[in-house]
Residue, then its C-alpha position, 0 to 999 in steps of 0.5 A: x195734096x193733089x189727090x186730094x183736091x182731084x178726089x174732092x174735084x172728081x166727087x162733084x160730078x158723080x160722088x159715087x164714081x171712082x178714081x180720078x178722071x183726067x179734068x180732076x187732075x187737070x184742074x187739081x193741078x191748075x189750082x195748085x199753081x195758081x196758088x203758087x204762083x200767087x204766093x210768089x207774086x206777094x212774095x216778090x212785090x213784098x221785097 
């Protein structure tokens, strides 16, 4: 999942480019844990 959402980040700057830089990484894991951190949230403000 992190490749892909680094892939579909990296192809917004140059779509012709190839790999993943470092910022699409970066923000591929930083939206990741914000989703897991929003699902934890919920979670423990439903119990």
């Amino acid at each position: 999942m992190h490749a892909r959402i680094a892939d579909g980040l990296s192809d917004l700057r140059d779509p012709k480019g190839t790999g993943h830089p470092f910022w699409a990484s970066a923000g591929a894991t930083l939206v990741l844990g914000s989703a897991a951190a929003l699902v934890l949230g919920v979670l423990s403000a439903a119990l």
